[in-house]
VEXLUM-605946 format. One record per residue (C-alpha): x, y, z; residue in three letters; residue number from 0. Coordinates in nm, 4 decimals. Example, Ala and Ser with C-alpha at 12.3 -4.5 7.8 and 13.67 -1.06 7.14 Angstrom:
BEGIN
@east=1.2300 | north=-0.4500 | up=0.7800 | type=Ala | seq=0
@east=1.3670 | north=-0.1060 | up=0.7140 | type=Ser | seq=1
END
This chain:
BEGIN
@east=-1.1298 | north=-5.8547 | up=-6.4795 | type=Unk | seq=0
@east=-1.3146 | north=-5.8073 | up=-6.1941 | type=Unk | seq=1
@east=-1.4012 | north=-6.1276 | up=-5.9788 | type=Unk | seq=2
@east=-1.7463 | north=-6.2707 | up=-5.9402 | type=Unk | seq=3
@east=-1.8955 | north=-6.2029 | up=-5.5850 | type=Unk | seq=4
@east=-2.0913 | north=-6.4520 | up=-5.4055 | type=Unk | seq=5
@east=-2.4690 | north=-6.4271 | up=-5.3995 | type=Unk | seq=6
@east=-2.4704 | north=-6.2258 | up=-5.0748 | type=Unk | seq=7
@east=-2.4195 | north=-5.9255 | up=-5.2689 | type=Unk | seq=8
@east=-2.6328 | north=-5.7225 | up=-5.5460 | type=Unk | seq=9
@east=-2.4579 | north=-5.4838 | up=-5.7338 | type=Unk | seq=10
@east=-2.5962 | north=-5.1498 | up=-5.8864 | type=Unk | seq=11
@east=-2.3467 | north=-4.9024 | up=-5.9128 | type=Unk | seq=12
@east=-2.0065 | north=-5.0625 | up=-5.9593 | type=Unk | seq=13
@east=-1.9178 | north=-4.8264 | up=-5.6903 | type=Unk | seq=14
@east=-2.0328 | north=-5.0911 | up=-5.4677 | type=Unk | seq=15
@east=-1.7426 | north=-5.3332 | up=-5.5971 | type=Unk | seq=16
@east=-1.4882 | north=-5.1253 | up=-5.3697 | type=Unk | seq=17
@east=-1.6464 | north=-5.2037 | up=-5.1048 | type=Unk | seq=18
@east=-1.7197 | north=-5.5892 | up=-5.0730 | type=Unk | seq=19
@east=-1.4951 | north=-5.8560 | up=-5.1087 | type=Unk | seq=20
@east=-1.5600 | north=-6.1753 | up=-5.4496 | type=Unk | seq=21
@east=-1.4507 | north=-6.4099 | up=-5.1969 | type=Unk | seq=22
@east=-1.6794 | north=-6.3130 | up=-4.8622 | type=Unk | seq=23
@east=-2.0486 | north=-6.4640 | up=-4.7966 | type=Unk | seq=24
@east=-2.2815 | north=-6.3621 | up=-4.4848 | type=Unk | seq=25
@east=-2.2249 | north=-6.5448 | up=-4.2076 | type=Unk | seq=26
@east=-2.5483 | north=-6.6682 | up=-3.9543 | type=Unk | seq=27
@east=-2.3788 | north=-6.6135 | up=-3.5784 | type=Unk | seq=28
@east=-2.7314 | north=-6.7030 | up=-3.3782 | type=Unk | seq=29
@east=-3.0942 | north=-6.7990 | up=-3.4534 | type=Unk | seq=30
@east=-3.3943 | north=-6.8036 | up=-3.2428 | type=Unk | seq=31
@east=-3.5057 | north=-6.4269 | up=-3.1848 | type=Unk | seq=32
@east=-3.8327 | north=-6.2972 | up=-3.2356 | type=Unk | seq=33
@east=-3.7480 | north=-5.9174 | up=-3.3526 | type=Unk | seq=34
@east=-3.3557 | north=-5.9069 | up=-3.3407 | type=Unk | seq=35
@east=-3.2668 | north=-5.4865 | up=-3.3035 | type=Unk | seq=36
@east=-3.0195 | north=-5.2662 | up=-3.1479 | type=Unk | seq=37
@east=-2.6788 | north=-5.3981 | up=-3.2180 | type=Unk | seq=38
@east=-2.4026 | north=-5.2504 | up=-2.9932 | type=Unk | seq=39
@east=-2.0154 | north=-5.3599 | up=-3.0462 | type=Unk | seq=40
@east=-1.8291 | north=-5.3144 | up=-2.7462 | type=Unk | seq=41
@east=-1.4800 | north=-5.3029 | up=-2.8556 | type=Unk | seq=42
@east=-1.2817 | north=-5.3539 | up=-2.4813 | type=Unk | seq=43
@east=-1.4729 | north=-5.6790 | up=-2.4590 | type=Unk | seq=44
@east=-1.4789 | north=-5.8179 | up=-2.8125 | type=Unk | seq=45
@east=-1.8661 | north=-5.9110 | up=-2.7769 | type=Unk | seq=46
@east=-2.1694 | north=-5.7471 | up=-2.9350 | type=Unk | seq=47
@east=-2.5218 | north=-5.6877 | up=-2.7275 | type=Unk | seq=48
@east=-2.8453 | north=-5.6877 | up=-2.8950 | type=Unk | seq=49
@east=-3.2328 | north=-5.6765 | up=-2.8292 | type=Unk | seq=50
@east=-3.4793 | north=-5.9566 | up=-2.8919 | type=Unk | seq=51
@east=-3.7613 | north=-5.6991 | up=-2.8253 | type=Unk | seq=52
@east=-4.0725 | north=-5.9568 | up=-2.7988 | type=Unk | seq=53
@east=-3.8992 | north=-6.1803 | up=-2.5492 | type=Unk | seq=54
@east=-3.7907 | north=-5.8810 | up=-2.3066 | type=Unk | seq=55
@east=-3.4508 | north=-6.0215 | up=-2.3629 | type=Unk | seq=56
@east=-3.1119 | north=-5.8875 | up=-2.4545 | type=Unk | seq=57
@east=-2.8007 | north=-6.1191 | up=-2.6004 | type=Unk | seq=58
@east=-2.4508 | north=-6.1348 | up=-2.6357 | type=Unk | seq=59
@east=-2.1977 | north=-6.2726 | up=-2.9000 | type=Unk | seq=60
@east=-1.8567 | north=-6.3084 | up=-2.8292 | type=Unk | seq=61
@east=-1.6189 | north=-6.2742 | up=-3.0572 | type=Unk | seq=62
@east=-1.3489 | north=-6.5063 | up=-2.9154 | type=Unk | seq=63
@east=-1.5289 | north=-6.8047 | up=-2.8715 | type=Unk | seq=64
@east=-1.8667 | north=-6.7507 | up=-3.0967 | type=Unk | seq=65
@east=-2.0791 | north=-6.8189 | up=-2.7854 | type=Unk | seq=66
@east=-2.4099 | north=-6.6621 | up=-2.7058 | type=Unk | seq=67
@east=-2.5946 | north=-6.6098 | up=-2.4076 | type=Unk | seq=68
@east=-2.7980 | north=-6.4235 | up=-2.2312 | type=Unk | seq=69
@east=-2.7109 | north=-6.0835 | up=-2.1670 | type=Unk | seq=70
@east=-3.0287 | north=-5.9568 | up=-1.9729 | type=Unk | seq=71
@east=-3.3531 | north=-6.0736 | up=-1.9209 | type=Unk | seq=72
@east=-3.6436 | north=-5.9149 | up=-1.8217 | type=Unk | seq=73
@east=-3.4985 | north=-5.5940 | up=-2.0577 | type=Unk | seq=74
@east=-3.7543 | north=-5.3812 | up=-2.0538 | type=Unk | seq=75
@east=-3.8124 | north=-5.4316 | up=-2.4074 | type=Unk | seq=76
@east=-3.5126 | north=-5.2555 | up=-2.5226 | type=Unk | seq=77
@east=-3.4931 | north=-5.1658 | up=-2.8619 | type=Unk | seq=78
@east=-3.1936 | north=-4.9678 | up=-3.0078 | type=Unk | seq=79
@east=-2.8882 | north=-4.9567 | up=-2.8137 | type=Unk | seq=80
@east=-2.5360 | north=-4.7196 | up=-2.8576 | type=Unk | seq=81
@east=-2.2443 | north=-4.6992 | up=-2.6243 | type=Unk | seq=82
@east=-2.1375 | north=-4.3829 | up=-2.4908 | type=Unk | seq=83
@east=-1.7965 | north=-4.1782 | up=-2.4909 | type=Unk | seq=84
@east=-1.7113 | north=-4.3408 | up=-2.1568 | type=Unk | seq=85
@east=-1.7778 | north=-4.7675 | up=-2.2690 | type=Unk | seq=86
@east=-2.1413 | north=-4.7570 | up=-2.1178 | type=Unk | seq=87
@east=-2.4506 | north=-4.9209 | up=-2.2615 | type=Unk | seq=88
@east=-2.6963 | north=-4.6608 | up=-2.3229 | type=Unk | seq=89
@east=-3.0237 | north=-4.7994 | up=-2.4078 | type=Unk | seq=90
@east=-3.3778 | north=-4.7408 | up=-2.5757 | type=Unk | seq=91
@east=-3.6427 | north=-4.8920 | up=-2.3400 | type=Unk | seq=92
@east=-4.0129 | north=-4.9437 | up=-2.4847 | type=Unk | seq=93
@east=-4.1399 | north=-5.0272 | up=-2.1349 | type=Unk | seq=94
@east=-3.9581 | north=-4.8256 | up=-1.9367 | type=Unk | seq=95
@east=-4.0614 | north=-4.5433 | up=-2.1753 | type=Unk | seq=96
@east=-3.7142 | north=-4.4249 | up=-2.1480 | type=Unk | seq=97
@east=-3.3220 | north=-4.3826 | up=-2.2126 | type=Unk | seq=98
@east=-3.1076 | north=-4.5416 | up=-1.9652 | type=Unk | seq=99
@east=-2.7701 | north=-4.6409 | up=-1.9186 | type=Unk | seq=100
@east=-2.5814 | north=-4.9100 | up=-1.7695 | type=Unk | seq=101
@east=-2.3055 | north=-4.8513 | up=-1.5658 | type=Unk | seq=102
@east=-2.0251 | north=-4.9634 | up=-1.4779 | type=Unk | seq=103
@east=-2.1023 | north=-5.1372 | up=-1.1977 | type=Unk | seq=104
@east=-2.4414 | north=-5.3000 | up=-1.3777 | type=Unk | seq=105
@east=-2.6837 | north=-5.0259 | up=-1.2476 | type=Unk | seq=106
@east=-2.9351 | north=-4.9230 | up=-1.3897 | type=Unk | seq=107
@east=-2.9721 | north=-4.5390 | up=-1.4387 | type=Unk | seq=108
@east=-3.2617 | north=-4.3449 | up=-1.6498 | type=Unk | seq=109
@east=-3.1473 | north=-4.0398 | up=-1.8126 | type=Unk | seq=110
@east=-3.4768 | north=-3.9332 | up=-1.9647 | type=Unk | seq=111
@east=-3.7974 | north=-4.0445 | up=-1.9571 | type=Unk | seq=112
@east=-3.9988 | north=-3.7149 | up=-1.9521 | type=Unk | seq=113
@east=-4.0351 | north=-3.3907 | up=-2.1410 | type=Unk | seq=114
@east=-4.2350 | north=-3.1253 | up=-2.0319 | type=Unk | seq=115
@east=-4.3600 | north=-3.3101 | up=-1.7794 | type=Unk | seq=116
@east=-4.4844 | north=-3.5715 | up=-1.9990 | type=Unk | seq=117
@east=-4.3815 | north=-3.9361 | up=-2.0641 | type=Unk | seq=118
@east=-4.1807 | north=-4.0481 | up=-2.3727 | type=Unk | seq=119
@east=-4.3866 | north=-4.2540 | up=-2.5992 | type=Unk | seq=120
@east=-4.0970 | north=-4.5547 | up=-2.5911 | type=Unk | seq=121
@east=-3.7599 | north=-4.4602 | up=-2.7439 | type=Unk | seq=122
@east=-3.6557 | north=-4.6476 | up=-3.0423 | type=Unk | seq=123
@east=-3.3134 | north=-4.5654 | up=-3.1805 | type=Unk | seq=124
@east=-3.0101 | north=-4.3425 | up=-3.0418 | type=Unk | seq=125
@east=-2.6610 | north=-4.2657 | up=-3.1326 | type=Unk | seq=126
@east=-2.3692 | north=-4.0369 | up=-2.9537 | type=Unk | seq=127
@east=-2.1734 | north=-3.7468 | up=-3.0875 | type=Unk | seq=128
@east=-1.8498 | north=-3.6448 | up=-3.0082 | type=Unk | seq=129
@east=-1.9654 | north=-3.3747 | up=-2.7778 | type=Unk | seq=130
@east=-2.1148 | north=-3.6339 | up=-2.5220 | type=Unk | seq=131
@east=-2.5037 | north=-3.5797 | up=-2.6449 | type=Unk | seq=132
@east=-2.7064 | north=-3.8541 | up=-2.7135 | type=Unk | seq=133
@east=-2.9722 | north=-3.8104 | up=-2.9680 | type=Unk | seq=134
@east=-3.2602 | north=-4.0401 | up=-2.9877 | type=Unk | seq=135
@east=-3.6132 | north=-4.1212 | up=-3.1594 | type=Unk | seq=136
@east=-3.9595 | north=-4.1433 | up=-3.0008 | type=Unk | seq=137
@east=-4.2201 | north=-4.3518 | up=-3.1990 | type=Unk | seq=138
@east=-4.4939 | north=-4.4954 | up=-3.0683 | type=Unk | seq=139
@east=-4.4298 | north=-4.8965 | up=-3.1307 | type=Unk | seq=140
@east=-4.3473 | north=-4.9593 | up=-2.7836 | type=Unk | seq=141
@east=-4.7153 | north=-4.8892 | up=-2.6614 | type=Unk | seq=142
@east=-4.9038 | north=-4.9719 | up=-2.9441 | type=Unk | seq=143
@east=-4.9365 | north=-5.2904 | up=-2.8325 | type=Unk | seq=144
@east=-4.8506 | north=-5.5467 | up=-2.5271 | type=Unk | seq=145
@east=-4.6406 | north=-5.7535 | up=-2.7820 | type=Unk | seq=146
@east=-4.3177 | north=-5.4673 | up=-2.7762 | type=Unk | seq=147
@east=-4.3972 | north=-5.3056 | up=-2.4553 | type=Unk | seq=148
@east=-4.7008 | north=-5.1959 | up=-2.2952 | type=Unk | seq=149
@east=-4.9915 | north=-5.1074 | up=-2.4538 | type=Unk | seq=150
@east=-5.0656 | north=-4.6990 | up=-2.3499 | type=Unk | seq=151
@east=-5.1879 | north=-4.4131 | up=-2.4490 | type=Unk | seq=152
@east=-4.8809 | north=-4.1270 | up=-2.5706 | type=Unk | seq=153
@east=-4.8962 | north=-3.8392 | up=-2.3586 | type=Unk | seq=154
@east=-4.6526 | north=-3.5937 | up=-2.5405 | type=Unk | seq=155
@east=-4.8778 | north=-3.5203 | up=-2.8431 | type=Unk | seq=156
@east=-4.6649 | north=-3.7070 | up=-3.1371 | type=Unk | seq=157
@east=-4.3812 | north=-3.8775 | up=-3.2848 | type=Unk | seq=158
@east=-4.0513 | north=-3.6332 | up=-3.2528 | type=Unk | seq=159
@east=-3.6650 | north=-3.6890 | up=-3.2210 | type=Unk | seq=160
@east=-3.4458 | north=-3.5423 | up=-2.9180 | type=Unk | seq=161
@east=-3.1444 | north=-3.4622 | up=-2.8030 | type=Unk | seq=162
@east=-3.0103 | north=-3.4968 | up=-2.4392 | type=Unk | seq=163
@east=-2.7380 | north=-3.2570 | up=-2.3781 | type=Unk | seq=164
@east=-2.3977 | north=-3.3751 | up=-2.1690 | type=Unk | seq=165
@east=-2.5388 | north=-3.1491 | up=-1.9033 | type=Unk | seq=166
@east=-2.8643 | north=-3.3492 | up=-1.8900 | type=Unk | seq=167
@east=-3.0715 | north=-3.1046 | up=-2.0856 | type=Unk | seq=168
@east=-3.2929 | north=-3.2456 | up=-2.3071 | type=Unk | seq=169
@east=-3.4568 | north=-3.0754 | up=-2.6184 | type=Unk | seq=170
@east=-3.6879 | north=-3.1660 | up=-2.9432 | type=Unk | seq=171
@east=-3.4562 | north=-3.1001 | up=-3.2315 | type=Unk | seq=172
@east=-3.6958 | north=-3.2438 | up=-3.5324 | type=Unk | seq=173
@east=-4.0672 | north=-3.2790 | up=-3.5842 | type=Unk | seq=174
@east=-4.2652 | north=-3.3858 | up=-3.8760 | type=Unk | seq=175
@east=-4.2368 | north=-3.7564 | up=-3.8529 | type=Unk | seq=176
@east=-4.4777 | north=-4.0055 | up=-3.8585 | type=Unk | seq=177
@east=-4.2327 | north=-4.2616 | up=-3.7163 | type=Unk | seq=178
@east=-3.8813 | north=-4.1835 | up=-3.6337 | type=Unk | seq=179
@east=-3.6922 | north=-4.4408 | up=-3.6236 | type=Unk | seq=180
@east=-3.3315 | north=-4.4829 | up=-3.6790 | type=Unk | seq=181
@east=-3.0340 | north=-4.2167 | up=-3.7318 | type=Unk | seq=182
@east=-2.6965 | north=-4.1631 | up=-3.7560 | type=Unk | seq=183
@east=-2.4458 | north=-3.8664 | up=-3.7989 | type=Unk | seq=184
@east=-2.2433 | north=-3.8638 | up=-4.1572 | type=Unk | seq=185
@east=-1.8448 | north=-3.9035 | up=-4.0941 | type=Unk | seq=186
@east=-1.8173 | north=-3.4983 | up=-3.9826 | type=Unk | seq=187
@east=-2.1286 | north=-3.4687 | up=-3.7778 | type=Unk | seq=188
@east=-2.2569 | north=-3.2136 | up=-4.0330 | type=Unk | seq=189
@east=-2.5143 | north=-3.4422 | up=-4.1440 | type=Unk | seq=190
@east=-2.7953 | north=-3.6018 | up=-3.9540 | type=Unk | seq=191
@east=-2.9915 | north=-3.9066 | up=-4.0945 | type=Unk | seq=192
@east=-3.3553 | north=-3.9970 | up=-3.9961 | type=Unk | seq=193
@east=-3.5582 | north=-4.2657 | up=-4.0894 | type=Unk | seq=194
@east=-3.9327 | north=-4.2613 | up=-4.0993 | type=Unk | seq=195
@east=-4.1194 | north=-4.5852 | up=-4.0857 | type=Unk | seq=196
@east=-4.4738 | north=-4.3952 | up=-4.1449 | type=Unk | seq=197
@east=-4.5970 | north=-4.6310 | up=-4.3314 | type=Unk | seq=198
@east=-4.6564 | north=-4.8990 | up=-4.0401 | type=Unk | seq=199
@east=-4.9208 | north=-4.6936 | up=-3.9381 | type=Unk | seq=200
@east=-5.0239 | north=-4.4817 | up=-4.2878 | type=Unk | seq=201
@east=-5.1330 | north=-4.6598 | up=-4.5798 | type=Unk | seq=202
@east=-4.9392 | north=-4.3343 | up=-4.7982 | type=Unk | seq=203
@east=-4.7092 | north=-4.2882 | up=-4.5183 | type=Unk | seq=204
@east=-4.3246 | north=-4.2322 | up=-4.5634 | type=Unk | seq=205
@east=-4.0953 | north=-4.5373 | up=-4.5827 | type=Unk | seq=206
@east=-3.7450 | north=-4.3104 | up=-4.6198 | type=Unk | seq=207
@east=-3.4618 | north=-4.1125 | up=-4.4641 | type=Unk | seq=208
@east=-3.4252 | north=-3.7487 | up=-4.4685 | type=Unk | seq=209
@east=-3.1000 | north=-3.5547 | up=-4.4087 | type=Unk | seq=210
@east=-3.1028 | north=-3.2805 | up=-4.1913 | type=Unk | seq=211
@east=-2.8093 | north=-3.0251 | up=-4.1626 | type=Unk | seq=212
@east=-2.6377 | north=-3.0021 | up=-3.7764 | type=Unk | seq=213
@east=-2.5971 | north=-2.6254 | up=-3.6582 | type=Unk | seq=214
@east=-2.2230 | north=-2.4978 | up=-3.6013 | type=Unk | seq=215
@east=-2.2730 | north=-2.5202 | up=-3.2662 | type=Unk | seq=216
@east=-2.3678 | north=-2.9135 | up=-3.2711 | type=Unk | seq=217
@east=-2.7232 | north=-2.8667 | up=-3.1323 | type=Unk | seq=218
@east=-3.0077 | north=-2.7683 | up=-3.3476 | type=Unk | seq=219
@east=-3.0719 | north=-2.9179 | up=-3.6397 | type=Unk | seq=220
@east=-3.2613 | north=-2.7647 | up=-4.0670 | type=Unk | seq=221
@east=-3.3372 | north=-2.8908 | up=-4.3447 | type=Unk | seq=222
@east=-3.4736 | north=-3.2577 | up=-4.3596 | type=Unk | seq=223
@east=-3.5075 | north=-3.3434 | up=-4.7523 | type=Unk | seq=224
@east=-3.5678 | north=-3.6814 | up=-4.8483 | type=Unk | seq=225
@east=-3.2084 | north=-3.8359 | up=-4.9122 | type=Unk | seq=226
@east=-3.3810 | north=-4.1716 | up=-5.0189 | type=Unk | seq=227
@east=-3.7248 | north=-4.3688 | up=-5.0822 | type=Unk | seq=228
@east=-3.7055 | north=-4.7284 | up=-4.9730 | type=Unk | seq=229
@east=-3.7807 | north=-4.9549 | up=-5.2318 | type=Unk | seq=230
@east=-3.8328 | north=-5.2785 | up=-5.0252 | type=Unk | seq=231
@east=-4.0526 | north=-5.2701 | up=-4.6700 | type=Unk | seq=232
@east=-3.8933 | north=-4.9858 | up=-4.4820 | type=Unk | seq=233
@east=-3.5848 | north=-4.8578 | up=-4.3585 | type=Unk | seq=234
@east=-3.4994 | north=-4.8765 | up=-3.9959 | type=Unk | seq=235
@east=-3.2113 | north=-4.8728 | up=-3.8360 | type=Unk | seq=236
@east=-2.8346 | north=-4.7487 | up=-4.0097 | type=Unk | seq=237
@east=-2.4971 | north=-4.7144 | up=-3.9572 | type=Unk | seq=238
@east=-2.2300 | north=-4.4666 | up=-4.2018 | type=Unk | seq=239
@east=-1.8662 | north=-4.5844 | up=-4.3011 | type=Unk | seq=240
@east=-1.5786 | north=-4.3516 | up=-4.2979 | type=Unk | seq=241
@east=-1.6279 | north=-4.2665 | up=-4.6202 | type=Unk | seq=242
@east=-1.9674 | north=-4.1347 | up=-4.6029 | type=Unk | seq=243
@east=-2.1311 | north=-4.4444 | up=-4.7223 | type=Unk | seq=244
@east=-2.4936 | north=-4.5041 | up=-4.5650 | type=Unk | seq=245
@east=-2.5913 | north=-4.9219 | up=-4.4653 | type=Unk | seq=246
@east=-2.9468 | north=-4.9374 | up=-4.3947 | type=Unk | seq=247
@east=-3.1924 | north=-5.2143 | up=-4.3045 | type=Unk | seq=248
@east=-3.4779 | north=-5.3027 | up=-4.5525 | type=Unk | seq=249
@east=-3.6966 | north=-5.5839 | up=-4.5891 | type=Unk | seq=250
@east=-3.4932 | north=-5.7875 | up=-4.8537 | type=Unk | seq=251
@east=-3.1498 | north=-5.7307 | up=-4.7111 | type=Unk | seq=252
@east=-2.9299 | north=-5.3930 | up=-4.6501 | type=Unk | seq=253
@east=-2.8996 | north=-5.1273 | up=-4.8804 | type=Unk | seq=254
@east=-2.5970 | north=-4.9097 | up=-4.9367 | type=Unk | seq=255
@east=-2.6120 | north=-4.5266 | up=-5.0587 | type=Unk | seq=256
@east=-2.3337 | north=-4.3186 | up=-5.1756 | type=Unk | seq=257
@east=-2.3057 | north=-3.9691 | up=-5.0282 | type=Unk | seq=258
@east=-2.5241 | north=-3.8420 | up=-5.2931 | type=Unk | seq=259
@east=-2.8202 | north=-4.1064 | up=-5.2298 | type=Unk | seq=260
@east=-2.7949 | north=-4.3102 | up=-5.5130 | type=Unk | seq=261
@east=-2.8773 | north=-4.6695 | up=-5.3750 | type=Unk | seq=262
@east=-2.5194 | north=-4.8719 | up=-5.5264 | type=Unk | seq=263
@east=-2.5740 | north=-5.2325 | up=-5.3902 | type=Unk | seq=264
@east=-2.7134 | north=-5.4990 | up=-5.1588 | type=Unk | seq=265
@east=-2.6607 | north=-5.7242 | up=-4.8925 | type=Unk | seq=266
@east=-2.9247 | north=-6.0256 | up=-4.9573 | type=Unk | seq=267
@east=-3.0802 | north=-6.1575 | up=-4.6356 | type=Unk | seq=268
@east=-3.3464 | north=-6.4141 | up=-4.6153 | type=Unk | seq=269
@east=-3.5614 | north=-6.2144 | up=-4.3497 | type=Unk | seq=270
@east=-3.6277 | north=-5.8304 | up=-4.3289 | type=Unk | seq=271
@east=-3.3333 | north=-5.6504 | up=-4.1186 | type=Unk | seq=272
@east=-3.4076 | north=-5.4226 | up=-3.8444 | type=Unk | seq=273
@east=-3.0560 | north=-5.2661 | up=-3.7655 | type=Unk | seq=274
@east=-2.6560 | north=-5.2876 | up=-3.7850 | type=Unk | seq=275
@east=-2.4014 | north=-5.2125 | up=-3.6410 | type=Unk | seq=276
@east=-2.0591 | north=-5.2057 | up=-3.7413 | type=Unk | seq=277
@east=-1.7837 | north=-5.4003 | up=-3.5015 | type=Unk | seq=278
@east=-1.4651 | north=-5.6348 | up=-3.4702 | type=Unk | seq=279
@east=-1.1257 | north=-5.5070 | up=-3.4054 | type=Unk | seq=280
@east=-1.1124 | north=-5.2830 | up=-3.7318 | type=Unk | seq=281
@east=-1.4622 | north=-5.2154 | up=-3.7474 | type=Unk | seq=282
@east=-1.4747 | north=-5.3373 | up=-4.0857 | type=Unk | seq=283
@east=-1.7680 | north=-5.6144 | up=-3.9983 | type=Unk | seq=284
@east=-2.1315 | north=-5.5276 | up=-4.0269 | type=Unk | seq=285
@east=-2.3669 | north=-5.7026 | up=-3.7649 | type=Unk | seq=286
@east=-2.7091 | north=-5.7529 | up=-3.9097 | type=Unk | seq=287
@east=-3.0217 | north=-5.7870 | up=-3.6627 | type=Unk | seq=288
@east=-3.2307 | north=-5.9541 | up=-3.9306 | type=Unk | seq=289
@east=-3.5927 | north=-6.0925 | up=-3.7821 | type=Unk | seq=290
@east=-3.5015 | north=-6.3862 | up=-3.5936 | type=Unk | seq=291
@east=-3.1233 | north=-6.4257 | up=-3.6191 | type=Unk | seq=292
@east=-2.7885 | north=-6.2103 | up=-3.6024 | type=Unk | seq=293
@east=-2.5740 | north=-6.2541 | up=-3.9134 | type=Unk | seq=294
@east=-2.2384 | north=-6.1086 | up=-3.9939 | type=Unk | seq=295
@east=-2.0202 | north=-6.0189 | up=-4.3023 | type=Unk | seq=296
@east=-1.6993 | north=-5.8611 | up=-4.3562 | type=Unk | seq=297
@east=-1.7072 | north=-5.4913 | up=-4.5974 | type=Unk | seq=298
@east=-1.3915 | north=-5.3183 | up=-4.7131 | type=Unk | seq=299
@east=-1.5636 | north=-5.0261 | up=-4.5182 | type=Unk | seq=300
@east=-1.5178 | north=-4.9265 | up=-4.1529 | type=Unk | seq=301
@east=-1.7872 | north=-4.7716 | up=-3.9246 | type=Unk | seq=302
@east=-1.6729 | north=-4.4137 | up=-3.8094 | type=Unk | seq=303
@east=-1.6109 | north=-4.4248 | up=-3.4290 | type=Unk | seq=304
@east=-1.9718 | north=-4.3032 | up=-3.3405 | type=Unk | seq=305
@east=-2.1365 | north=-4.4945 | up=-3.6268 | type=Unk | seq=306
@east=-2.0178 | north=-4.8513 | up=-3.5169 | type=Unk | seq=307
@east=-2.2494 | north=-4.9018 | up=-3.2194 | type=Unk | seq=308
END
């Protein structure tokens, strides 16, 4: 007889049993953010770096002791956040209208901020493949308003996702979004996931994630059907377990998906999530950027190696 799980979880496919644990509840690491986003586990240090957009402030957890402090501040409104084949930060800025990266030293360096000549609207999301690229998203909530960024006018003619090549090439590899927002590659890097939080800015615009299939040669992307409709607030950032799995942030909590779309359980929050990340020494932990605070909870699921930040 299967155990009774505590009332962090929802269950709707008993699929979802596998993968949580009757004896685990969601843990609350840190409180006092005003949009918690952009995750990042860095594995060499045992500490986790995330964005508290409004408040041009970014954080860090560490592991070891459970202390927070303060990572970086001014931030330049950084949103999402990955870290690169090499250990680096790289990092979605709303006011610098950019991607950077931090090295290893601490600099600062901006890897794109232009295309065509023309500035990024103010990059929301990115993620690595295994080739070195980075591929990131480009909505316009950094200049909007003052309260994420500064408030601008876009230059580049819409909303569109990009990817910057290892040899610093950058090209638009999907169109037809209201929003972008967040992505991630499935477990072979066959599969590309994109969110589109439309409906911020739509009244009948899209609040899902399409799937678009990654050419053979790992730059170019087709397709883009609708893998699934959110059915609380919106979708925004997401991370994919080895197994193909798909944890997204909606507005009651994070959803799982299957492979094949079908929405199998929950992760209850009491605030709407913005993104996750997966971390800790197996990488069997989600981190949950959830409105004000950053909660945690152990999954018998482990982020793929370019899925966990």
């Amino acid at each position: 007889m299967d155990l009774p799980l505590t009332p962090s979880f929802e269950v709707r496919d008993p699929r979802f049993r596998a993968l949580v644990f009757p004896n685990v509840h969601v843990e609350t690491l840190y409180t006092g953010c005003r949009w918690a986003e952009g995750p990042a586990w860095f594995a060499a240090g045992r500490y986790l770096v995330w964005s508290d957009i409004p408040n041009d402030r970014m954080l860090r957890w560490d592991e070891c002791s459970g202390s927070v402090s303060t990572f970086r501040q001014p931030a330049m409104n950084t949103n999402g956040h990955t870290v690169d084949l090499q250990g680096r930060l790289v990092s979605c800025e709303h006011r610098g209208r950019c991607v950077s990266r931090t090295e290893h030293d601490g600099s600062r360096t901006v890897l794109v901020a232009q295309v065509d000549g023309k500035r990024l609207n103010s990059p929301n999301d990115v993620v690595v493949k295994s080739d070195g690229s980075l591929w990131f998203t480009d909505p316009s909530y950094g200049i909007d308003s003052d309260y994420e960024g500064d408030a601008a006018l876009g230059e580049i003619g819409g909303c569109h996702v990009y990817r910057l090549g290892a040899d610093g090439k950058v090209a638009r590899v999907a169109d037809g979004f209201v929003q972008p927002n967040g992505l991630a590659f499935s477990p072979d890097e066959r599969t590309l996931y994109i969110a589109d939080t439309g409906a911020t800015h739509r009244s009948d615009g899209p609040r899902h994630i399409r799937r678009f299939r990654v050419s053979d040669d790992g730059a170019s992307l087709s397709g883009g059907d609708v893998f699934a409709e959110c059915e609380a607030g919106l979708f925004d950032g997401f991370r994919v377990d080895t197994r193909g799995h798909l944890w997204t942030s909606a507005g009651d909590g994070v959803h799982c998906y299957a492979p094949d779309g079908s929405l199998i359980g929950k992760i209850k929050l009491p605030e709407a999530v913005a993104n996750v990340c997966f971390g800790g020494p197996k990488l069997n932990r989600l981190f949950i950027c959830a409105t004000t605070s950053l909660y945690a909870v152990y999954l018998n699921a482990r982020g793929c190696s370019h899925a966990a930040s």
